[in-house]
N, C-alpha and C positions, 0 to 999 in steps of 0.2 A: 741490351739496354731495356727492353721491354719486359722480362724477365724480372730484372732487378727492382724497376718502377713497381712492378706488381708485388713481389714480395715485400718491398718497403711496404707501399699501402696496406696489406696486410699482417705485418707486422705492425703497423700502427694504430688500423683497427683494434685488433685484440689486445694492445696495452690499454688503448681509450678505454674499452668494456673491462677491461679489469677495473679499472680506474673508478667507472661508474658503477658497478658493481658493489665496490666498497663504499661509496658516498649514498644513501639513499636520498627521493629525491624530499625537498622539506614543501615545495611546493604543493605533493599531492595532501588534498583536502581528506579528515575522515569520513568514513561512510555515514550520509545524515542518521539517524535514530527513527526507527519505525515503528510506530506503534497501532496494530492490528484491533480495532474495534467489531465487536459484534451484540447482536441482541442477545445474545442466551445460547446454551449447549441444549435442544433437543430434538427430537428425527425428523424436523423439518431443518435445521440450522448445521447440524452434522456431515450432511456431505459438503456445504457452501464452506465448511471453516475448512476440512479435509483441502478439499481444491484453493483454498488462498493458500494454507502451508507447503503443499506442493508446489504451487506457482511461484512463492515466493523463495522454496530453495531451489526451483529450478533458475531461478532471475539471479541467484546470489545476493539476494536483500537481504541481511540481518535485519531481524523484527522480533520485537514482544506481541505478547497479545492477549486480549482482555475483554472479557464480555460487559456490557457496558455498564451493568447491576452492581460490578466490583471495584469502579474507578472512584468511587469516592477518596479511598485512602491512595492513588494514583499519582505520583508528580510526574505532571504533564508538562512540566518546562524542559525533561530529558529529552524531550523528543521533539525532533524537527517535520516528520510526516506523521499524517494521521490516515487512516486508512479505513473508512470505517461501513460497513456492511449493515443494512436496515433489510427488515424484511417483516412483510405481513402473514400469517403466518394461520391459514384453518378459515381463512373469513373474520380475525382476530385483528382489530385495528391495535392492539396492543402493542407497544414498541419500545424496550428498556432501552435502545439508544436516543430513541425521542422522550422520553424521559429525563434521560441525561443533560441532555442539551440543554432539556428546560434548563438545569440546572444552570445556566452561561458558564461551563468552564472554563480553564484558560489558556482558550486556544488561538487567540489573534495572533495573526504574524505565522501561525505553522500553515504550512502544505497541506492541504486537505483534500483526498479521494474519497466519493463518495458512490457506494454502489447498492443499488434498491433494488431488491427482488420481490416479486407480488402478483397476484392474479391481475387480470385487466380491470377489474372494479375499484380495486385501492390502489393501486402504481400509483397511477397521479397524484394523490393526497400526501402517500406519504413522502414521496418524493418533493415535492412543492414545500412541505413542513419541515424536511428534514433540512431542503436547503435555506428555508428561510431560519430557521434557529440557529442554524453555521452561521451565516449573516449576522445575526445578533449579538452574536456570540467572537464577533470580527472576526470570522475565517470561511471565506468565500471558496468553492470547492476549484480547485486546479481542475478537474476532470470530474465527470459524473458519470454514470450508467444507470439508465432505470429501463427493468426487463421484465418485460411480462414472461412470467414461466408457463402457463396454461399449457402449452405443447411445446416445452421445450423436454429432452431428455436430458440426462445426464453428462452425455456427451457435450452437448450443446453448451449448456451449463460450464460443464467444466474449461472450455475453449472458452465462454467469456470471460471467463474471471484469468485465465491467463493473459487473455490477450491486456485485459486492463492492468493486471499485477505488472505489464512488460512497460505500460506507461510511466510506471510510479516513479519518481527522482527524486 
């Protein structure tokens, strides 16, 4: 008898999984739309964008990405995360994502990471500026990072930025 019980249930197992198998489910949601900001492609910015696109196909987040100088022609409504990278850069308060921002794009209502890289003299500035124009701009950051680099390596470096990319939803 015991036997028989057991192969029923497994035979009934395996019709179910065929069953579900064939139906997919409609419940699952699409993956939200990420869109990867940065200030600029140069050999200060070049290993930080390397280590988000690593992180981000190691995480399995599908992501666009855009240096912040090129979003003008940009529709931001595709996208439900923003992900966006500031960084000071030589003792250079220059910053084409704060720039942007000035600009109020239209970014209320999305998900917003925000990650600041910077010597200890300007971390706080730019970070405080970046989040205040998100603010303005109605999009208050989900999560933030601001990292003084002065003695960080590489390594380091690259373990932050993973560990924040594993936050991202």
């Amino acid at each position: 008898m015991y036997r028989t019980c057991r192969t029923r249930n497994v035979a009934f197992a395996l019709a179910l999984a065929a069953v579900l198998a064939a139906y997919p489910l409609a419940a699952q949601a699409p993956a939200p739309r990420t869109l990867f900001v940065y200030d600029e492609v140069n050999d200060q910015t070049k290993p930080y964008i390397a280590h988000f696109r690593e992180a981000f196909a190691a995480s399995g987040i599908p992501f666009d990405e855009a240096a912040a100088g090129d979003l003008k022609s940009r529709d931001l409504s595709r996208y439900d995360v923003l992900v966006i990278h500031g960084i000071v850069q030589a003792f250079n308060g220059k910053s084409p994502v704060r720039d942007w921002l000035k600009t109020k794009p239209a970014i209320s209502g999305k998900r917003v990471y925000l990650f600041v890289t910077a010597n200890r003299w300007f971390l706080e500035n730019l970070f405080r500026d970046l989040s205040s124009l998100l603010e303005k701009s109605g999009a208050k950051p989900v999560d933030a990072v601001s990292m003084a680099t002065k003695d960080t390596d590489d390594a380091a470096e690259k373990a932050a930025v993973k560990s924040f990319v594993g936050r991202v939803r």
